[in-house]
C-alpha atoms as an extended CHARMM CRD file, in Angstrom:
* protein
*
       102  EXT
         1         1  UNK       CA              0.0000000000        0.0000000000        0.0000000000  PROA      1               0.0000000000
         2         2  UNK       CA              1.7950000000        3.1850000000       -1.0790000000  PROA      2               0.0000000000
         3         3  UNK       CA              1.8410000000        6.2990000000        1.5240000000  PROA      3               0.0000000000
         4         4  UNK       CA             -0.9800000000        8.2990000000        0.3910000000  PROA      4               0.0000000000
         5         5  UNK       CA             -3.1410000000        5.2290000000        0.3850000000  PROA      5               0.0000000000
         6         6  UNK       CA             -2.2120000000        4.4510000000        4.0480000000  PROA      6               0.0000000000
         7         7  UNK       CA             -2.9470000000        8.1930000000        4.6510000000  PROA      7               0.0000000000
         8         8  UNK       CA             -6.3550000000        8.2300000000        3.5890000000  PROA      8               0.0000000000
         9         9  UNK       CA             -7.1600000000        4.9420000000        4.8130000000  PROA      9               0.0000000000
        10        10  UNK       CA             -5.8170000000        5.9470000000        8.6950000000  PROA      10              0.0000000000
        11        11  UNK       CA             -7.8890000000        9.1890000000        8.0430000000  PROA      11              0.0000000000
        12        12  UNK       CA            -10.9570000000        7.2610000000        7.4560000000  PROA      12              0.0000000000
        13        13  UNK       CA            -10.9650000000        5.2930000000       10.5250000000  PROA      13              0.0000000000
        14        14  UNK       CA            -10.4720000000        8.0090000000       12.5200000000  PROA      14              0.0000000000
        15        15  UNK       CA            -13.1420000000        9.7820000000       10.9530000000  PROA      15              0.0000000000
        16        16  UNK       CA            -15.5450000000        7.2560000000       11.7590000000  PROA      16              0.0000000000
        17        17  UNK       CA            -13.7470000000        6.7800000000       15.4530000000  PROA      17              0.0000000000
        18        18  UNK       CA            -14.6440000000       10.1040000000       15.9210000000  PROA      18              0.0000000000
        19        19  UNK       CA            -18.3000000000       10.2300000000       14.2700000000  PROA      19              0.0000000000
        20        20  UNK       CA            -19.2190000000        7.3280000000       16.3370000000  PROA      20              0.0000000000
        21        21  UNK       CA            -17.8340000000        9.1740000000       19.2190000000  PROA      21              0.0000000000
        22        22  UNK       CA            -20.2750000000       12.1100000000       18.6750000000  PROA      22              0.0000000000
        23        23  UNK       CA            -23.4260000000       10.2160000000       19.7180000000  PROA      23              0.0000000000
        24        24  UNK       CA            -24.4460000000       11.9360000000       23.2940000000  PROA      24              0.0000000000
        25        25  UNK       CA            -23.2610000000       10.0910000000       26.1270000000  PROA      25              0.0000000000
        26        26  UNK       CA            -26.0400000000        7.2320000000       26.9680000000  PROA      26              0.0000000000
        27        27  UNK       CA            -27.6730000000        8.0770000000       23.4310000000  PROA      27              0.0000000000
        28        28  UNK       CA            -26.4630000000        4.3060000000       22.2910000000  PROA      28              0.0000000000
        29        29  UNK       CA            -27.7340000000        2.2470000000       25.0430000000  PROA      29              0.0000000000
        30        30  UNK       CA            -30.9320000000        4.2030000000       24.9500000000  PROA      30              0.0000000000
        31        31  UNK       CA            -31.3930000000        3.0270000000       20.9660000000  PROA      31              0.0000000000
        32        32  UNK       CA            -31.8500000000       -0.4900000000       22.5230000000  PROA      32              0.0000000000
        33        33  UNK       CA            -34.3730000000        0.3890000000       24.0300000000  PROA      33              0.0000000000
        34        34  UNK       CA            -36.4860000000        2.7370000000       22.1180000000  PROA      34              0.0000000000
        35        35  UNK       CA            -38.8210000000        0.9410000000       19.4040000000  PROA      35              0.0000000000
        36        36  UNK       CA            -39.5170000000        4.2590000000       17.5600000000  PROA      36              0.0000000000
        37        37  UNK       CA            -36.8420000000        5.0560000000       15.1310000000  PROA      37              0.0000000000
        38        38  UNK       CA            -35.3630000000        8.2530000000       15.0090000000  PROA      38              0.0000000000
        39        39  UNK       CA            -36.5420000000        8.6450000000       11.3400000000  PROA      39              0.0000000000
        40        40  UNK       CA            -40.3280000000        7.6070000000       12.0940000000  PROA      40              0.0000000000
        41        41  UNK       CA            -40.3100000000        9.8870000000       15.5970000000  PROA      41              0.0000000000
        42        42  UNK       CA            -38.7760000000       13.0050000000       13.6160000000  PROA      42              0.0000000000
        43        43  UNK       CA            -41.7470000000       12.4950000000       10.5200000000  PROA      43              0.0000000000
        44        44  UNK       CA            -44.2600000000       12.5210000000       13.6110000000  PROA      44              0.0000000000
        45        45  UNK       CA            -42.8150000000       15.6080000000       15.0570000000  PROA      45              0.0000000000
        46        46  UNK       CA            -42.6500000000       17.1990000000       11.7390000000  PROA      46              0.0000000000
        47        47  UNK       CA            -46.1950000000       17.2790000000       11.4930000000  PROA      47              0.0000000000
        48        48  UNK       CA            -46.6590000000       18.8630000000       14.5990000000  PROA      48              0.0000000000
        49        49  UNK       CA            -44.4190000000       21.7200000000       13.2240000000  PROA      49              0.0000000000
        50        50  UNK       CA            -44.7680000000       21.6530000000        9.3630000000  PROA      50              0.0000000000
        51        51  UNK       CA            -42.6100000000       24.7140000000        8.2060000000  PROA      51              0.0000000000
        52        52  UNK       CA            -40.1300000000       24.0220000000       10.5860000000  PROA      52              0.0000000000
        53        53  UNK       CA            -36.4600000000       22.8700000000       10.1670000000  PROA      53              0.0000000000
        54        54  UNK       CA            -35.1330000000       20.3040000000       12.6460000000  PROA      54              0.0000000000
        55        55  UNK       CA            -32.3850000000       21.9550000000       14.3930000000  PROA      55              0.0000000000
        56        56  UNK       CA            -31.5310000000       19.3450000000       16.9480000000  PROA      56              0.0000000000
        57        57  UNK       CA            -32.5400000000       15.6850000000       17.7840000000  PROA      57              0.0000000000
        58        58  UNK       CA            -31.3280000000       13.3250000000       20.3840000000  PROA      58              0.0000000000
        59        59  UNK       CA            -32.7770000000       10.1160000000       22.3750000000  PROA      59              0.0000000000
        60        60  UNK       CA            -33.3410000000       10.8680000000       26.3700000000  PROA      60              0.0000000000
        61        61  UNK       CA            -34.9630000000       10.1200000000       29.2940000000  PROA      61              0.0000000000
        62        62  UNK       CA            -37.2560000000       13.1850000000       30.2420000000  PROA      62              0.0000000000
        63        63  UNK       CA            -39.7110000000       12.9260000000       33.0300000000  PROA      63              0.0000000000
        64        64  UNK       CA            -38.7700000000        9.1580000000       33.0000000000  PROA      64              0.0000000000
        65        65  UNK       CA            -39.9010000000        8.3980000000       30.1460000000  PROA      65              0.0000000000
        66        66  UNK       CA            -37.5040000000        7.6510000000       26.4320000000  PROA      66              0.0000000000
        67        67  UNK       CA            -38.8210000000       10.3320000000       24.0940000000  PROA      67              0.0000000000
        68        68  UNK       CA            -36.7330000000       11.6240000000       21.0810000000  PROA      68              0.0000000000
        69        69  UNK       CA            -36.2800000000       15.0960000000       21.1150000000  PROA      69              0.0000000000
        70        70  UNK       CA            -36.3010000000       17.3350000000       18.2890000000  PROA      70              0.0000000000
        71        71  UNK       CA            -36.0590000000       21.5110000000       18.5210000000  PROA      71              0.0000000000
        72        72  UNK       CA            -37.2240000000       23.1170000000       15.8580000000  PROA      72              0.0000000000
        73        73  UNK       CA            -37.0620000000       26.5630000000       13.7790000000  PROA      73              0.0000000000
        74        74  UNK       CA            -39.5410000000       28.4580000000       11.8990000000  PROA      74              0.0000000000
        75        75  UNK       CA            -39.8660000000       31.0210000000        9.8030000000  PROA      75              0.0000000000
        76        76  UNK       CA            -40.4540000000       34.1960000000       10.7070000000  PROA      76              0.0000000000
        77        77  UNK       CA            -39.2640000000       33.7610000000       14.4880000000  PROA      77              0.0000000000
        78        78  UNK       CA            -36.5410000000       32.9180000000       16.1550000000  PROA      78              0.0000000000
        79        79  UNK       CA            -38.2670000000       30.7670000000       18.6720000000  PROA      79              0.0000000000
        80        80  UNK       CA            -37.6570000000       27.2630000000       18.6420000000  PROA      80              0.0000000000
        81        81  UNK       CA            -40.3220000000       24.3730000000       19.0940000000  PROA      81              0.0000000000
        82        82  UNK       CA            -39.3330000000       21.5490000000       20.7990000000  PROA      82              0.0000000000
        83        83  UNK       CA            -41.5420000000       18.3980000000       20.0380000000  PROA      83              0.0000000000
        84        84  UNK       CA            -40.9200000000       15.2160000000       22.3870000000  PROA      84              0.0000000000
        85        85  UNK       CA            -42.6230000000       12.0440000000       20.8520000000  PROA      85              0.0000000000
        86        86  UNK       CA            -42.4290000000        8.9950000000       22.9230000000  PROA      86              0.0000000000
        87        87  UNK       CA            -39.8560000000        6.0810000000       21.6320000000  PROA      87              0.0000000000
        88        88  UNK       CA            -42.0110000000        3.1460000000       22.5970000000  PROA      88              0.0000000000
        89        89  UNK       CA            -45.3240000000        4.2670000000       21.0360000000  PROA      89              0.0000000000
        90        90  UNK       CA            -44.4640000000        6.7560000000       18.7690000000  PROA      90              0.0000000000
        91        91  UNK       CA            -47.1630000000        9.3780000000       20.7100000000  PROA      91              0.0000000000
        92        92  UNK       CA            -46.7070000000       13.0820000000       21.0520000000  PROA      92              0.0000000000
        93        93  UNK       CA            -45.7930000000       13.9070000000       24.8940000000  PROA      93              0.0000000000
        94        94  UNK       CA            -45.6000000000       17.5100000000       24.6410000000  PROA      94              0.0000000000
        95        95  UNK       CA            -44.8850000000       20.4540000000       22.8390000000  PROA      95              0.0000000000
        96        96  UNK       CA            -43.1700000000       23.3810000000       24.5140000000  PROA      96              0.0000000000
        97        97  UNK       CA            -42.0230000000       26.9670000000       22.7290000000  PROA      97              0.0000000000
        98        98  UNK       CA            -39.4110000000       28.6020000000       23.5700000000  PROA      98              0.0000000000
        99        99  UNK       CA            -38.2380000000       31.8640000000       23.5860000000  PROA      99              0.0000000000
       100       100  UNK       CA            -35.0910000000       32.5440000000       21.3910000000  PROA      100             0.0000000000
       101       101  UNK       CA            -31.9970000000       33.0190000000       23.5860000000  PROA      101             0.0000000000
       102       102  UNK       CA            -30.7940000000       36.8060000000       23.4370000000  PROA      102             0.0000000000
């Protein structure tokens, strides 16, 4: 394997190390458990908020429950919605706005 193969191929992996090591802390052993995927939970949020643009989504434990969380933005504001939909059933928990940060 010639250098700037070995390059790109240690480059790679440590890409991927790295992506892998961007999933929140307990986000992983959480997936186990959740029966929702994020995909499905974030098309059921989305409906909630249909002109909105998923900022942020993660798995958690809120209230002792495992919802996925997913903030969103719309236009014309600079509020964000946050939309929790629950990981076993796939059912809407709650919807909270919040005021944009200043």
């Amino acid at each position: 394997m010639n250098t700037a193969k070995l390059r790109l191929f240690i480059c790679s992996g440590l890409a991927a190390g790295f992506l892998a090591g961007c999933e929140t802390g307990n986000e992983s052993g959480l997936r186990a458990e959740a029966k929702i995927s994020k995909a499905d939970a974030q098309a059921i949020a989305f409906a909630k908020v249909p002109n909105g643009t998923v900022k942020e989504g993660e798995l958690e434990k809120e209230n002792g429950k495992l919802v996925w969380s997913f903030e969103f933005a719309t236009p014309d504001t600079k509020d964000i919605t946050e939309v929790n939909v629950d990981a076993l059933t796939g059912n809407i928990v709650n919807i909270e706005h919040e005021k944009a940060k200043k």
